[in-house]
LOGUSE-736352 format. One record per residue (C-alpha): x, y, z. Coordinates in steps of 0.25 Angstrom, whole numbers. Example, Ala and Ser with C-alpha at 12.3 -4.5 7.8 and 13.67 -1.06 7.14 Angstrom:
% residues 2
@east 49 | north -18 | up 31;
@east 55 | north -4 | up 29;
END
This chain:
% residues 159
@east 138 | north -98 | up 165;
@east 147 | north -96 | up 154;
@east 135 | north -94 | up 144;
@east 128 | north -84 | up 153;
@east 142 | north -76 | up 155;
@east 144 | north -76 | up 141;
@east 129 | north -72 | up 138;
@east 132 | north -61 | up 147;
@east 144 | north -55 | up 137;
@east 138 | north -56 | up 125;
@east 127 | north -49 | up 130;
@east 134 | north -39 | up 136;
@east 143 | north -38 | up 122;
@east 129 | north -35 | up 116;
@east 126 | north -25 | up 125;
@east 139 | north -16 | up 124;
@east 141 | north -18 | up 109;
@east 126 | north -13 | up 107;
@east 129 | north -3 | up 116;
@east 141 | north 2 | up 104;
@east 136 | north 16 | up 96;
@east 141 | north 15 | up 83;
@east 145 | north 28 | up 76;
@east 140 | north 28 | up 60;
@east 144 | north 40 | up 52;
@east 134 | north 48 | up 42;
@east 140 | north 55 | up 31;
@east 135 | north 70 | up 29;
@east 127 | north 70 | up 17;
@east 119 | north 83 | up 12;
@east 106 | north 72 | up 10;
@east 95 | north 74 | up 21;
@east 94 | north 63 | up 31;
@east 83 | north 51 | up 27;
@east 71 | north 51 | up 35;
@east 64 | north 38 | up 34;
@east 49 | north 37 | up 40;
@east 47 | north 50 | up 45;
@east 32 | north 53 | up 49;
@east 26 | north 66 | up 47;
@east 12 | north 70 | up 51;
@east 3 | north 74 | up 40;
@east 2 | north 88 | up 45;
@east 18 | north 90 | up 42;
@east 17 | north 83 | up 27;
@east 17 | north 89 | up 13;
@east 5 | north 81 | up 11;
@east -8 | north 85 | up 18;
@east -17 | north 74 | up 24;
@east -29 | north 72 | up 17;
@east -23 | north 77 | up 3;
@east -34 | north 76 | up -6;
@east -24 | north 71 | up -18;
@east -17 | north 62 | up -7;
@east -17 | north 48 | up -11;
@east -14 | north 39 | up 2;
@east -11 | north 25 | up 2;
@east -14 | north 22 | up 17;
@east -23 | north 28 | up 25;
@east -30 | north 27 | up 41;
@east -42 | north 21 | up 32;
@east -38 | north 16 | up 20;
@east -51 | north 14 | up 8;
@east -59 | north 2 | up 7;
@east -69 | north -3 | up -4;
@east -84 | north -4 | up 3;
@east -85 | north -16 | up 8;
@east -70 | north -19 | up 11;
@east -58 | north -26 | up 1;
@east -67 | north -39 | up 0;
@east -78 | north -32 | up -7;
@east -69 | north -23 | up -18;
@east -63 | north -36 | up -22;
@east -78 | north -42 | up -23;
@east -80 | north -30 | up -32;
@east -67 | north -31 | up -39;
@east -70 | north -48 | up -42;
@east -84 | north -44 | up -48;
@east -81 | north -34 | up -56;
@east -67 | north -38 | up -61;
@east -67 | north -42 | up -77;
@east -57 | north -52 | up -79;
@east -51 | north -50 | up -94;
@east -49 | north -62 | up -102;
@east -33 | north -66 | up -104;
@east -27 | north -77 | up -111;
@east -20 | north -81 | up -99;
@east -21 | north -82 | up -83;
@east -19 | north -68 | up -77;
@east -19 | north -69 | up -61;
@east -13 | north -57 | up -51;
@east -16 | north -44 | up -46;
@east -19 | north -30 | up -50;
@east -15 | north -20 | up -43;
@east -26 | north -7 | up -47;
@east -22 | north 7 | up -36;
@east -32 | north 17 | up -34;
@east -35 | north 29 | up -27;
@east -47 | north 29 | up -16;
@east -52 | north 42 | up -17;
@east -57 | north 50 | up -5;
@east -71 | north 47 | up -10;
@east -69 | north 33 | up -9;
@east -69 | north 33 | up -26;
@east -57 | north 26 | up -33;
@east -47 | north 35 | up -42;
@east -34 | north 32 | up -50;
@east -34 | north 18 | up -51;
@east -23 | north 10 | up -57;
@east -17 | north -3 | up -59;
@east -2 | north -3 | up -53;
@east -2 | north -19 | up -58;
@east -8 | north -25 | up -68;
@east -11 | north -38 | up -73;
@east -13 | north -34 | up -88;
@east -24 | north -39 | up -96;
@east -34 | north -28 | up -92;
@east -33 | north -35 | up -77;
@east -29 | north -19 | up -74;
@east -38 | north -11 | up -82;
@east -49 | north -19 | up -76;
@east -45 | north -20 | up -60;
@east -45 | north -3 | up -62;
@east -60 | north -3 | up -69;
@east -65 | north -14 | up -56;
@east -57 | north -4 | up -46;
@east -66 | north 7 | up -53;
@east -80 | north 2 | up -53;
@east -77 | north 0 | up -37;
@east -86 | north 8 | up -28;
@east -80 | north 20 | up -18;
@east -71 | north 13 | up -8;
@east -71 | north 20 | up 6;
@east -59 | north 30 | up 5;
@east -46 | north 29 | up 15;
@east -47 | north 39 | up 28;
@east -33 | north 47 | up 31;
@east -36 | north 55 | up 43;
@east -51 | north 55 | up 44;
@east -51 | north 58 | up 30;
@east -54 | north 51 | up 16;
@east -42 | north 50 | up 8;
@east -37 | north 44 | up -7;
@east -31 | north 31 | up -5;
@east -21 | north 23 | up -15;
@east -25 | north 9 | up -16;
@east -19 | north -4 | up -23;
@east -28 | north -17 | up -25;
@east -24 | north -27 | up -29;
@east -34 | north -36 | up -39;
@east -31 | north -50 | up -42;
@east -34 | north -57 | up -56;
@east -34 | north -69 | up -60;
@east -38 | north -71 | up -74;
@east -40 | north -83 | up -81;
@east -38 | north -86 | up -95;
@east -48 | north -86 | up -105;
@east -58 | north -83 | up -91;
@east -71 | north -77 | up -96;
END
């Protein structure tokens, strides 16, 4: 009986000390207040939907390379030329490009890079590869950022 009596005050304890407003006081200052995550609906934004020189980096439908991820990293394996080090390179470069609307690649880059010529080469494979279906922002065929990540792993002395 005492347990359930003393359940019975702690959690009405609970209750009234939840129940306490505290009062917290904001200094004036000439700054706007901070909005954080605020939507707004294309129709109110600077930006126009469907920008023709808007790059996106998510979409409704983002691009894919014909034949899905599996068969662009076929494509990128077969026609990959490995350059020849004098010691074990292993890891990932990371190449960004733009898919255009037309589903053409444009601006491609390496953000990380290997060195050896593992970049310069991971940009020329990413260029041979054929139109990629482009991303679809409302109905519509957009640009779309995208990083790949392509992994290496050269040998020594491989030929």
């Amino acid at each position: 009986m005492k347990k359930i009596v003393l359940f019975g005050l702690l959690l009405v304890s609970f209750v009234g000390f939840s129940q306490v407003e505290t009062v917290e006081t904001i200094e004036a200052t000439d700054e706007p207040p901070l909005v954080i995550d605020s939507y707004t609906p294309h129709e109110q934004r600077d930006e126009k939907p469907n920008d023709p020189n808007q790059v996106y980096a998510v979409v409704e439908v983002m691009p894919q390379y014909p034949g899905g991820m599996d068969e662009f990293r076929k494509f990128v394996a077969k026609n990959y030329k490995f350059p020849k080090v004098d010691k074990d390179i292993k890891g990932n470069v990371l190449v960004q490009f733009v898919i255009e609307e037309d589903g053409s690649l444009s601006d491609i880059k390496v953000i990380r890079d290997l060195g050896h010529g593992t970049g310069e080469e991971a940009v020329r494979v990413v260029g041979l590869s054929e139109k990629w279906k482009p991303g679809i922002l409302n109905g519509k065929p957009v640009r779309v950022r995208y990083t790949l990540p392509i992994q290496v792993d050269v040998k020594e002395n491989q030929e």
